[in-house]
MARKOL-586227 format. One record per residue (C-alpha): residue number from 1; residue in one letter; chain; y, x, z. Coordinates in nm, 2 decimals. Example, Ala and Ser with C-alpha at 12.3 -4.5 7.8 and 13.67 -1.06 7.14 Angstrom:
<rs>
<n = 1 res = A chain = A Y = -0.45 X = 1.23 Z = 0.78>
<n = 2 res = S chain = A Y = -0.11 X = 1.37 Z = 0.71>
</rs>
This chain:
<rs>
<n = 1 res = X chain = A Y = 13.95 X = 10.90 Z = 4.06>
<n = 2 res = X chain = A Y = 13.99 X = 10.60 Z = 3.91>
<n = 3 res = X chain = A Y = 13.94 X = 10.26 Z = 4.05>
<n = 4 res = X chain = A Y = 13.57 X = 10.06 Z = 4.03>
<n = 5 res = X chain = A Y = 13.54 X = 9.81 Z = 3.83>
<n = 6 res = X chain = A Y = 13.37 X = 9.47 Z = 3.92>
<n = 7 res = X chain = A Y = 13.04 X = 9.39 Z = 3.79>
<n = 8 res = X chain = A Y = 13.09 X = 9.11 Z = 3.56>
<n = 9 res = X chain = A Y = 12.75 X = 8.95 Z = 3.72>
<n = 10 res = X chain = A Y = 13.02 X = 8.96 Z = 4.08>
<n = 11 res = X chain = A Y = 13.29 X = 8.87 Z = 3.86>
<n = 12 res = X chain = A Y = 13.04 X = 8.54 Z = 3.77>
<n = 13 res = X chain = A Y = 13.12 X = 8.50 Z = 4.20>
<n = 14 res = X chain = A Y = 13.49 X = 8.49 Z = 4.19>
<n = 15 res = X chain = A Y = 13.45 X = 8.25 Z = 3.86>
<n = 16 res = X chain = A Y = 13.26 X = 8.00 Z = 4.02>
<n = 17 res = X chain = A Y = 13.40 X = 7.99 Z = 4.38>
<n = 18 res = X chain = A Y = 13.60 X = 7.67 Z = 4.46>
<n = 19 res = X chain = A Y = 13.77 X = 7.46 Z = 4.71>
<n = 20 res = X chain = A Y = 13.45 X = 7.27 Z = 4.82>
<n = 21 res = X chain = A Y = 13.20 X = 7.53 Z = 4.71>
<n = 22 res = X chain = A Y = 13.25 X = 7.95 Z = 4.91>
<n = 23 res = X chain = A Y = 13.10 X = 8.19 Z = 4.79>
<n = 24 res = X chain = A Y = 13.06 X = 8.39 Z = 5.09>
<n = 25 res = X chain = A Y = 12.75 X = 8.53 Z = 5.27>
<n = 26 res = X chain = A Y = 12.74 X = 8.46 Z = 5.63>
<n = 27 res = X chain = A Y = 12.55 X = 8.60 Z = 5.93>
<n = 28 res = X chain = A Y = 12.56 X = 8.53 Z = 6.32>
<n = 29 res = X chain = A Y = 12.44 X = 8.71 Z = 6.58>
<n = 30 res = X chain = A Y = 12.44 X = 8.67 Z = 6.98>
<n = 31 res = X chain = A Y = 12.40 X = 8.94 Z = 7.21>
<n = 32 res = X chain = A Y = 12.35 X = 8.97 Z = 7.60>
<n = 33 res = X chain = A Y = 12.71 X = 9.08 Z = 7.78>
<n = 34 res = X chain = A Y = 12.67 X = 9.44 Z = 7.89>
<n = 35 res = X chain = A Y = 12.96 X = 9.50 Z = 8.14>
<n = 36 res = X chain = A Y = 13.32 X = 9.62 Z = 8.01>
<n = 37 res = X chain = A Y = 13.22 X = 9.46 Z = 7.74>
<n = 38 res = X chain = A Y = 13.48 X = 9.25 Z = 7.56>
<n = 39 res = X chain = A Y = 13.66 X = 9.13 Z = 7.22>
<n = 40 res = X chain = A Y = 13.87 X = 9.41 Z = 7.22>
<n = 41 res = X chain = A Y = 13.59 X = 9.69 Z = 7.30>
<n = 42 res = X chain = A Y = 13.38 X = 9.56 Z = 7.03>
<n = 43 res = X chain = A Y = 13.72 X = 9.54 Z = 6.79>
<n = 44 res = X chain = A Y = 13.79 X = 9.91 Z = 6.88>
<n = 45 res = X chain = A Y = 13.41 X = 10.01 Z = 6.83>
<n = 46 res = X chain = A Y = 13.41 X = 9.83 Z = 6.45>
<n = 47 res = X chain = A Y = 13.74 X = 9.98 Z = 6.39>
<n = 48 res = X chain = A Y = 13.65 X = 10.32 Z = 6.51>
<n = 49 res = X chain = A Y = 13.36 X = 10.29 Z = 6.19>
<n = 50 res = X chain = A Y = 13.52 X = 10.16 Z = 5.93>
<n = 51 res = X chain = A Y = 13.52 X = 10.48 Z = 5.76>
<n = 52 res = X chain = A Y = 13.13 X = 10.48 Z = 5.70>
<n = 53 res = X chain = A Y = 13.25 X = 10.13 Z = 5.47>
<n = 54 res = X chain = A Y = 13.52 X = 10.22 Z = 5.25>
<n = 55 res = X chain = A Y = 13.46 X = 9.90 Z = 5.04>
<n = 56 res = X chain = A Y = 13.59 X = 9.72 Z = 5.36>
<n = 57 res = X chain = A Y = 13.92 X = 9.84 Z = 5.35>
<n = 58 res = X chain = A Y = 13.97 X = 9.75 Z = 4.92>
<n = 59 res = X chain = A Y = 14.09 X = 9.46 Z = 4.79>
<n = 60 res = X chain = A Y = 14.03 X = 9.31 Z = 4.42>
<n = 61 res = X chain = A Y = 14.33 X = 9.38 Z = 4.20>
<n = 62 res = X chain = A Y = 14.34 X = 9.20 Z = 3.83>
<n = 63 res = X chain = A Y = 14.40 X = 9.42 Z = 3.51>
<n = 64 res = X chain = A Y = 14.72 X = 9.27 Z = 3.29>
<n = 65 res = X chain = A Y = 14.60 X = 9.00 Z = 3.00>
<n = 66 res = X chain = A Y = 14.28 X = 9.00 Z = 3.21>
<n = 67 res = X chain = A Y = 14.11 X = 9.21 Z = 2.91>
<n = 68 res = X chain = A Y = 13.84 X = 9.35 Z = 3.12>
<n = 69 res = X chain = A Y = 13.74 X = 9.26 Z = 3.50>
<n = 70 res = X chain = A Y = 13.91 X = 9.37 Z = 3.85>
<n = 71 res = X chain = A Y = 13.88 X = 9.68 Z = 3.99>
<n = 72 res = X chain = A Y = 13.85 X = 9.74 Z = 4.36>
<n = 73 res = X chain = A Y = 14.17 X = 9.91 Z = 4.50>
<n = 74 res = X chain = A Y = 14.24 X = 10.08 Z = 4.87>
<n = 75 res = X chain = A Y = 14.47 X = 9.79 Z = 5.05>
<n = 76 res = X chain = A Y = 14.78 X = 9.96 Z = 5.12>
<n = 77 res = X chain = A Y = 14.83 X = 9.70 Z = 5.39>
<n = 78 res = X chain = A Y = 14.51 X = 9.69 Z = 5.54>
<n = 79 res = X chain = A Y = 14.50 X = 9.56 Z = 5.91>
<n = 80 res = X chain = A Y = 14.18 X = 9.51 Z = 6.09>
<n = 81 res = X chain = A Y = 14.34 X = 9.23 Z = 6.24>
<n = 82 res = X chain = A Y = 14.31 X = 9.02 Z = 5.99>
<n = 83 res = X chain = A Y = 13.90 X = 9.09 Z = 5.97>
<n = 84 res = X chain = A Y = 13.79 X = 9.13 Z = 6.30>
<n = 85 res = X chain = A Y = 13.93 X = 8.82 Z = 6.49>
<n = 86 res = X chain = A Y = 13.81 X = 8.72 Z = 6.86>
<n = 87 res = X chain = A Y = 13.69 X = 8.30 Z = 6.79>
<n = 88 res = X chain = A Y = 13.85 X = 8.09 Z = 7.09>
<n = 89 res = X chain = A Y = 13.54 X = 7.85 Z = 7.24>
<n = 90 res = X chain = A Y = 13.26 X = 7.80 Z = 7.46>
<n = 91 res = X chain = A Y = 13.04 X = 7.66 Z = 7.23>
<n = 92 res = X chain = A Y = 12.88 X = 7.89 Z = 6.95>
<n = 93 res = X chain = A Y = 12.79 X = 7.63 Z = 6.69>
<n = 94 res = X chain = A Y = 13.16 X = 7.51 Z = 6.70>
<n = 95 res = X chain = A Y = 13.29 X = 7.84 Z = 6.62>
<n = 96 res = X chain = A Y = 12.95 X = 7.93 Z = 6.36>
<n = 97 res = X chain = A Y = 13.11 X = 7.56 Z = 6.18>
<n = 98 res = X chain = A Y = 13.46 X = 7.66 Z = 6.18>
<n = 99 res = X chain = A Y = 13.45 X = 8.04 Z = 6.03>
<n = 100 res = X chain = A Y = 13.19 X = 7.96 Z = 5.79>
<n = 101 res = X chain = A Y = 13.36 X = 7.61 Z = 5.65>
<n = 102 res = X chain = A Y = 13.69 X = 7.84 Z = 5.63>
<n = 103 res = X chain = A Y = 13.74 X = 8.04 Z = 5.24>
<n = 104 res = X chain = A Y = 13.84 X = 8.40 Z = 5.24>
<n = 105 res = X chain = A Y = 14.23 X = 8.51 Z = 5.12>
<n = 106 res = X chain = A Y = 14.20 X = 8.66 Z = 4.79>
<n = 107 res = X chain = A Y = 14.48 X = 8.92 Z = 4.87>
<n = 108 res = X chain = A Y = 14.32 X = 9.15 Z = 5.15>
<n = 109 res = X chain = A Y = 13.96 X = 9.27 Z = 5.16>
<n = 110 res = X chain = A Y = 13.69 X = 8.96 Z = 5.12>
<n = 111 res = X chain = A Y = 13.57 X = 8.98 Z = 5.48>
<n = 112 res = X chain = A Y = 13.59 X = 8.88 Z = 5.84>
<n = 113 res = X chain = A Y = 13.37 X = 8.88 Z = 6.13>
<n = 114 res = X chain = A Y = 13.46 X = 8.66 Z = 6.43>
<n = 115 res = X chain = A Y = 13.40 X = 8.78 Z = 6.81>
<n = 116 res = X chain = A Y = 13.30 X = 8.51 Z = 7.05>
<n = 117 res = X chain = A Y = 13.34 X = 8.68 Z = 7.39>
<n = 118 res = X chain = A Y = 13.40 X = 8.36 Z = 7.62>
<n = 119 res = X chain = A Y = 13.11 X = 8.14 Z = 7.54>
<n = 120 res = X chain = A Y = 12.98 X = 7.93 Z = 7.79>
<n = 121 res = X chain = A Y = 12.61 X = 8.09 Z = 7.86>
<n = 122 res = X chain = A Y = 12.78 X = 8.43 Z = 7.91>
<n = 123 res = X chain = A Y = 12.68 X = 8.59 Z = 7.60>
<n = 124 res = X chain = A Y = 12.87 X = 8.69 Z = 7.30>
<n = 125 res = X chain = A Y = 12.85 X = 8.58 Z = 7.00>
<n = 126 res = X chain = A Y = 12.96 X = 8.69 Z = 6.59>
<n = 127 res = X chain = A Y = 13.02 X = 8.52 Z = 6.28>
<n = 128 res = X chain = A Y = 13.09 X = 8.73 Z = 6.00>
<n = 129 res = X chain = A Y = 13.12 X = 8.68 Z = 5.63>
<n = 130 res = X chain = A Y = 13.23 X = 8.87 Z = 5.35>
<n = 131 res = X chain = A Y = 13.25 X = 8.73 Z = 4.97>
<n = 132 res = X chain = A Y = 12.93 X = 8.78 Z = 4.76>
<n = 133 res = X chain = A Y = 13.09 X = 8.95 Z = 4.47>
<n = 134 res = X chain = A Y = 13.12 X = 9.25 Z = 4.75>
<n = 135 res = X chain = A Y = 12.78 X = 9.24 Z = 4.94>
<n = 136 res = X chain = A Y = 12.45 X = 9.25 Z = 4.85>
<n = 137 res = X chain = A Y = 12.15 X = 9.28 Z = 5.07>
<n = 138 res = X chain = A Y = 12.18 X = 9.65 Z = 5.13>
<n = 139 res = X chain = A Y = 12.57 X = 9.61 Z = 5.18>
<n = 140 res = X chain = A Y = 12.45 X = 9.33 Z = 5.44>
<n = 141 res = X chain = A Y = 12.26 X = 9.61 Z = 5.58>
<n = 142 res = X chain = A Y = 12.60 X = 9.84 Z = 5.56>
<n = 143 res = X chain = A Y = 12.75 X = 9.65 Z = 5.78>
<n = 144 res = X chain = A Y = 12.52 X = 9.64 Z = 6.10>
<n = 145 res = X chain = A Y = 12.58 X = 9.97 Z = 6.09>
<n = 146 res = X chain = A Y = 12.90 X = 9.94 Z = 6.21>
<n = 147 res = X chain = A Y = 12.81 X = 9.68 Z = 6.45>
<n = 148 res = X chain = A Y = 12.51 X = 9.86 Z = 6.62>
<n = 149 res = X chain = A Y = 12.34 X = 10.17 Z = 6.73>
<n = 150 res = X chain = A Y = 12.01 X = 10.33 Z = 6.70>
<n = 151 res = X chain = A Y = 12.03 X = 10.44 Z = 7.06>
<n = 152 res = X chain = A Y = 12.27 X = 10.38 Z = 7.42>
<n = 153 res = X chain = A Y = 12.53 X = 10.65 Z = 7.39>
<n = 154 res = X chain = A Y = 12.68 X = 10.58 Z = 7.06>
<n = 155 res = X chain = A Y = 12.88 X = 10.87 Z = 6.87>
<n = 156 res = X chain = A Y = 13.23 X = 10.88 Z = 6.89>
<n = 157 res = X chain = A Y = 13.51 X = 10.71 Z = 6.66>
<n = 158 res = X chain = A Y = 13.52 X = 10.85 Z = 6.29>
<n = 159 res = X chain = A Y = 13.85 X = 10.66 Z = 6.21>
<n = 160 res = X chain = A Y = 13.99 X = 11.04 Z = 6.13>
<n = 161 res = X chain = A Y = 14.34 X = 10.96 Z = 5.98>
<n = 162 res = X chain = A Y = 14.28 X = 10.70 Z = 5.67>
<n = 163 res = X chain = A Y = 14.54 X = 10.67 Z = 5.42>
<n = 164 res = X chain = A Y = 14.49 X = 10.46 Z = 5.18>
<n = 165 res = X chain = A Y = 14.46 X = 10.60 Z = 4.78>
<n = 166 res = X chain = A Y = 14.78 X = 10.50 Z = 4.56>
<n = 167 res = X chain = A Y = 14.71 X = 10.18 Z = 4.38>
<n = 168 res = X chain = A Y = 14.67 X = 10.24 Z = 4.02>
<n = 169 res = X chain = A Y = 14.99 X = 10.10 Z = 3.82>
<n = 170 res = X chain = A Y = 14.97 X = 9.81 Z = 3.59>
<n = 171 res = X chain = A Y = 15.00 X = 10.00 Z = 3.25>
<n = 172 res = X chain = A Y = 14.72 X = 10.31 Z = 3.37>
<n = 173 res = X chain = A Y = 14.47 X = 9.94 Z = 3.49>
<n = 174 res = X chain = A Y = 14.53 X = 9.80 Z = 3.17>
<n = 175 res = X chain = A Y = 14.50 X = 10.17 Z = 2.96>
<n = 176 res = X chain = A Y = 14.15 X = 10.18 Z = 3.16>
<n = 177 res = X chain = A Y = 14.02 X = 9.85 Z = 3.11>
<n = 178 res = X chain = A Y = 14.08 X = 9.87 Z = 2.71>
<n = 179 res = X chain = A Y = 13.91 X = 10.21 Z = 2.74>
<n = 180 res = X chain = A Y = 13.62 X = 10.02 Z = 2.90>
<n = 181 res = X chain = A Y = 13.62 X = 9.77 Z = 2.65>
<n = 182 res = X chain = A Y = 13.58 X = 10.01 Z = 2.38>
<n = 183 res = X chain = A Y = 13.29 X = 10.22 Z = 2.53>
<n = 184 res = X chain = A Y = 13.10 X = 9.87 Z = 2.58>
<n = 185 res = X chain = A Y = 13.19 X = 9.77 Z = 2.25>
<n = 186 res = X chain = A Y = 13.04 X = 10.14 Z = 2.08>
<n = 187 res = X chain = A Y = 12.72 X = 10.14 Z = 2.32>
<n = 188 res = X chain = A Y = 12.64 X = 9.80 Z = 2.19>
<n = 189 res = X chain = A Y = 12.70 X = 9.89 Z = 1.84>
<n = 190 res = X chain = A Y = 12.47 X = 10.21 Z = 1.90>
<n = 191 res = X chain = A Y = 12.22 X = 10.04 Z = 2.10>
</rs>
């Protein structure tokens, strides 16, 4: 199956992004401790449904001479660690300021969210953002499903043995994209 491409509209994201200007969405959220209930159980809990979200375990890979837009590969390196990250502080508007005033790497999956399990009313708090190029209102919507259930006694893990898809070579990215190119080119000849 071959890679998707990136809309040129999310490309327009990427394009514009700079140092003083992210284009990421964020989101917070604070919620009431529940006992046993720390950074690493939520980790776990997110982990356990990243499988529902394949986007959130792909990364944006360029095609050669950039003749079309990137395509969204499975990160052969993916490590949740590096997206789900427990925020030291007490104070939640600290830790909102720092994530969101913070880019995201371009070479992993364009997203983090950011636990807050020891602030200082007892609650626990989450920053999360993930680059608009990959979310949209309903992928916004995506994600809280991983985060929360509909009811108390949620259903188990679903992390059943992921293995990322080869990444596409160079020459078969760049074969594709001219391909594209070409059926673009015809529908707007046709059209």
């Amino acid at each position: 199956m071959a890679p998707r491409r990136l809309s040129a509209f999310d490309r327009s994201f990427l394009d514009i992004e700079s140092r003083n200007a992210h284009m990421h969405v964020g989101w917070v959220a604070r919620f009431a401790r529940a006992d046993g209930v720390d950074f690493e159980v939520i980790r776990d809990h997110i982990v356990g449904r990243l499988p529902r979200a394949p986007r959130y375990r792909q990364r944006l890979v360029a095609v050669p001479l950039e003749v079309h837009d990137p395509v969204w590969i499975d990160d052969d390196r993916f490590d949740p660690s590096h997206h789900i990250r427990r925020a030291p502080g007490t104070d939640f508007g600290s830790v909102m300021r720092a994530v969101l005033s913070e880019p995201l790497a371009r070479d992993r999956p364009l997203w983090e969210l950011h636990i807050a399990d020891e602030l200082a009313d007892g609650s626990i708090g989450m920053v999360g953002k993930a680059h608009h190029c990959m979310v949209d209102g309903m992928a916004a919507v995506e994600l809280v499903s991983l985060l929360l259930d509909e009811v108390p006694a949620p259903a188990g893990a679903d992390e059943a043995g992921w293995a990322p898809r080869r990444r596409p070579s160079r020459r078969s990215r760049l074969a594709e994209a001219v391909v594209d190119r070409t059926r673009e080119s015809v529908a707007l000849m046709e059209g």
